[in-house]
N, C-alpha and C positions, 0 to 999 in steps of 0.2 A: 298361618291358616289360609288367607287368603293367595299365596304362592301353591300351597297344595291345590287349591277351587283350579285355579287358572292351569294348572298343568294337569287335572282333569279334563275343560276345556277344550283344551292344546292337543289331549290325544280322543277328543269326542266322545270321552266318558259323559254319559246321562247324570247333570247333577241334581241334587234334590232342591225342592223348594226354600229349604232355606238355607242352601250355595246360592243358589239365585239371589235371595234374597242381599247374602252377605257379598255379591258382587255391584248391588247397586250401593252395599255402604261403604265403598273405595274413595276416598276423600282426592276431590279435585286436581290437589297437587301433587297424589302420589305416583309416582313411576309405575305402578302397579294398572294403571288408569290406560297405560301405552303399550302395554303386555294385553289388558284386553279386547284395544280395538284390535292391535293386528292378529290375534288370533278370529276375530273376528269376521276381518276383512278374506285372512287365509280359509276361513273356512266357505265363505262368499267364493273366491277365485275358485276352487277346486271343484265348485261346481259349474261356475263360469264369470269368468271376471267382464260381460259383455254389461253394460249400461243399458237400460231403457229408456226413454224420455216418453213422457204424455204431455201433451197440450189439453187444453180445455174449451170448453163452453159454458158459458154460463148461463141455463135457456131461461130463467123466470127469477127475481129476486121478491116476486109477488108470494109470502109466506102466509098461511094462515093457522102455525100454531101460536096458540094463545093460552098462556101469556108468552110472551117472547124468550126464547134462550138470555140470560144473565152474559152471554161473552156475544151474540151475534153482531156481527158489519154489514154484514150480507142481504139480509131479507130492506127491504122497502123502507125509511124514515128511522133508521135504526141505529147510523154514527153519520157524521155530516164527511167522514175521509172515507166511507164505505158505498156502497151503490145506494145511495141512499134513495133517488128518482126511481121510481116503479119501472121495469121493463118486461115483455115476455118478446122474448126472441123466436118473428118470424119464420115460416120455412127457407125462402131465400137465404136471410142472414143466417142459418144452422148451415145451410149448401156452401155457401159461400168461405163459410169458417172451414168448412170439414176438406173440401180440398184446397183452402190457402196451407191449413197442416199438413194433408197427404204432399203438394209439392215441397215442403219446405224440408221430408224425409223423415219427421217424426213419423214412427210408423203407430201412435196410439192418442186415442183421444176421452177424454173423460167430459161428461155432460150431467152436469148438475143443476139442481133445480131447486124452489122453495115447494113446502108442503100442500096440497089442498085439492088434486089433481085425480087420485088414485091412481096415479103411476100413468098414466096418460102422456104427459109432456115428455115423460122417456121412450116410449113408444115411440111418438112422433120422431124423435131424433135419431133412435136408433133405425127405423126404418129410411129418415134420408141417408145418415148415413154410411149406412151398409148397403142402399141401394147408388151412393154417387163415386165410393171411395171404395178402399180395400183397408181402411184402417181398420185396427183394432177399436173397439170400443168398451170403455167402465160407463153404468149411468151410475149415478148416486143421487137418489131424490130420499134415503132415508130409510124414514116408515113409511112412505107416504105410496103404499105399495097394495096388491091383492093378490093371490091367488092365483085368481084372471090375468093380470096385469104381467105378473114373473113368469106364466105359462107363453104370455100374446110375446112377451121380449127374447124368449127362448126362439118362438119360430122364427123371430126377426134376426137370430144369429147375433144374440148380445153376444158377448165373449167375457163379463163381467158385471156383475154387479153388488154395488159399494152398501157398508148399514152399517155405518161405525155407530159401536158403544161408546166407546171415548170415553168410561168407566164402567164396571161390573161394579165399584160402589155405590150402592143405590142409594144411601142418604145423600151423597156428592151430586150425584145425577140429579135427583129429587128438585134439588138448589139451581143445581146453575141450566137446569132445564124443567124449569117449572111447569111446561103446558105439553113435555110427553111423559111418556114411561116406559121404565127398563125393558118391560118385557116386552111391549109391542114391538121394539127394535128385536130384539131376542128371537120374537116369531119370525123376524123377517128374513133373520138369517139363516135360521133352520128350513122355512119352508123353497129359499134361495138353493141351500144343500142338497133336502130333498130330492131337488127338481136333475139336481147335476147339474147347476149351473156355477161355474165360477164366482168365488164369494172374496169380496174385500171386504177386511171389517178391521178397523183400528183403536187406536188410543190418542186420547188427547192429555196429554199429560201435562203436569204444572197447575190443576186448579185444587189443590189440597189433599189428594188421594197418597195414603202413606207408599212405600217401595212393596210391603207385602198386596196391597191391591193389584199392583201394576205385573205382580208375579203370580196371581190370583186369576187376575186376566187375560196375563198371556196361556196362561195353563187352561183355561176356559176355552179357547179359540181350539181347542183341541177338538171340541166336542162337536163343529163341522168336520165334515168329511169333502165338501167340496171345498175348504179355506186353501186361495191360493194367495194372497195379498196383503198383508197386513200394516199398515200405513200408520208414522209416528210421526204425529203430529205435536208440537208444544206451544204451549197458550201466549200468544200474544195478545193485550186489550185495546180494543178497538173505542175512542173518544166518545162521550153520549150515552155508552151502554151501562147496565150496574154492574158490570166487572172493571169498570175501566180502571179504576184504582187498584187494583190488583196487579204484581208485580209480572211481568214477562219469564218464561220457564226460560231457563239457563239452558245456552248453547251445550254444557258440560252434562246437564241431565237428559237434554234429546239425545245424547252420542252413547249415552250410558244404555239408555231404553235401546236404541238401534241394533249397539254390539250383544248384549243378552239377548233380544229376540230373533238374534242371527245364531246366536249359539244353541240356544231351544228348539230353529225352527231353519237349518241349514239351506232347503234348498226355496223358501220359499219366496217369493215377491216381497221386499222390505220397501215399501213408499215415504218419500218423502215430501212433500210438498215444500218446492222452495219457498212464497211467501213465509210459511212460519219456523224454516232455517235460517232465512236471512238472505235473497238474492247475494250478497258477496259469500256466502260462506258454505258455496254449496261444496265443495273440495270436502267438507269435515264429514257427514254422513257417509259419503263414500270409503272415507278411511274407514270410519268406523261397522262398515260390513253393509250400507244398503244398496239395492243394486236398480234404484226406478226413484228419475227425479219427475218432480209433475210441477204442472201450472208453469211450462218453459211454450215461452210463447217468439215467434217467428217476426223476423222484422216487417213484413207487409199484411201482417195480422189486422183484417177487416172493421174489428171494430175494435170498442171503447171495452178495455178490460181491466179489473182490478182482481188481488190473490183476497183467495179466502184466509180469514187467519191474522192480514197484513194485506193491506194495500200492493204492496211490490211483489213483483213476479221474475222470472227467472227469463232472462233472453236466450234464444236459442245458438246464436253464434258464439256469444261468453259460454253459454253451459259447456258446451263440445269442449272448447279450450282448456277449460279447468278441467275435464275426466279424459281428454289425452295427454295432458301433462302430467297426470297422477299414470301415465302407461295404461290406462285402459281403453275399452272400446268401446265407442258409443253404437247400438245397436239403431242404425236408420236401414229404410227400404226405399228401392230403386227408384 
């Protein structure tokens, strides 16, 4: 059965929900597991086998939902290996980042923020910018958005912005994000759509969501019409928080997630964030069909930075090595 799915697949037959379904239930060790990425990867090449890299910023770890995400590192006093000191990042220090990225050749840069803002701190970023640089720019401050605020980032020549669900299960969600809600992120995406603005919006997989959610979800992301990015993330637990006991999503389930939503969703942005692949183990998402690593940060990278997800982040001299030894191209600008 499972040779029949793949060789559907293989010749970019539309499978139904539950082919998908019975693609993520290919047990670790079966040969069947290496039939899927490289159709995966093939399906990736055919449309262009060129690599993206994003760098980051990180402008604010100052959060104010409350009660706090169940897995966060990120926001302010929240795991002692995470930013755990309050910061909101300067206009200098945003200048200073955005062209140590632009010289370094990363031609994209993602700017994340904690909640409490109304989408403010993205403005301010994308406006330096896109006024100091020619990068590319994703913000991702969430929900923490208006209206106003997706209209004011449009004039400022965003070129993307992020509102990962990280689950369409909403008892899952409910749990390990106790102080939002589904929908608000939901509105955020659509009114992002709406607008025509490029939309990332991913999954964070590994904190208890069965294979039919993640197939449930991906089919969901259908329903923007601006989705170009779709970023797969897998749960690493960060020390101090109330997931920390919770097991780390298997390398073998992120590569699963990557090649199905490459085969669902051929030409579109697959993101990776190296923190929660593993800085050594960026080689394997690529096998397995994504074409956009992030959180690759440059050796005279201005400041003090940690990955979301995971502490470690991807350097950018290793990253290039490992995606031209797998023969492909890493996409940098002049």
């Amino acid at each position: 059965m499972i040779e029949a799915i793949l060789e559907k697949a293989k010749n970019r037959e539309k499978l139904s929900k539950n082919e998908l379904i019975q693609l993520f239930e290919i047990d670790d060790d079966d040969e069947n597991l290496k039939k899927l990425y490289k159709i995966a990867s093939d399906i990736r090449n055919e449309c262009s086998d060129m690599i993206k890299l994003t760098s980051t910023i990180h402008l604010t770890n100052k959060c104010q939902v409350q009660p706090r995400c169940k897995y966060c590192g990120f926001a302010a006093k929240t795991s002692s290996i995470g930013y755990y000191d309050a910061f909101y990042r300067s206009d200098d220090e945003i200048r200073d980042v955005a062209i140590c990225v632009e010289k370094s050749g990363i031609p994209r840069i993602s700017c994340s923020g904690g909640h409490g803002y109304r989408g403010k701190q993205a403005i301010n970023a994308t406006k330096i910018v896109k006024g100091e640089t020619s990068l590319e720019i994703l913000v991702n401050v969430g929900a923490d958005l208006t209206q106003d605020a997706i209209d004011e980032l449009k004039k400022y020549n965003v070129d993307t912005i992020c509102c990962n669900l990280e689950t369409i299960n909403e008892e899952i969600f409910n749990f390990v994000k106790p102080g939002e809600k589904l929908f608000n992120r939901i509105n955020i995406c659509k009114m992002v759509s709406d607008r025509g603005v490029g939309l990332s919006s991913g999954l964070l997989i590994g904190i208890g969501e069965s294979y039919e959610d993640r197939v449930n979800h991906l089919l969901f992301l259908r329903a923007f019409d601006s989705l170009e990015e779709i970023p797969i993330m897998g749960f690493n637990p960060y020390v101090n928080t109330p997931m920390e006991s919770y097991p780390p999503c298997s390398i073998e389930e992120q590569l699963k997630t990557i090649a199905i939503t490459r085969i669902i969703y051929p030409h579109i942005r697959i993101t990776v964030p190296t923190p929660t692949i593993g800085p050594k183990n960026v080689e394997l998402p690529l096998i397995a069909g994504a074409n956009n690593l992030a959180t690759v940060i440059p050796e005279d990278y201005p400041l003090f930075v940690k990955g979301v997800g995971s502490p470690d982040y991807g350097n950018l001299d290793e990253v290039i090595s490992v995606v031209e030894d797998l023969g492909l191209e890493v996409q940098l600008h002049a």
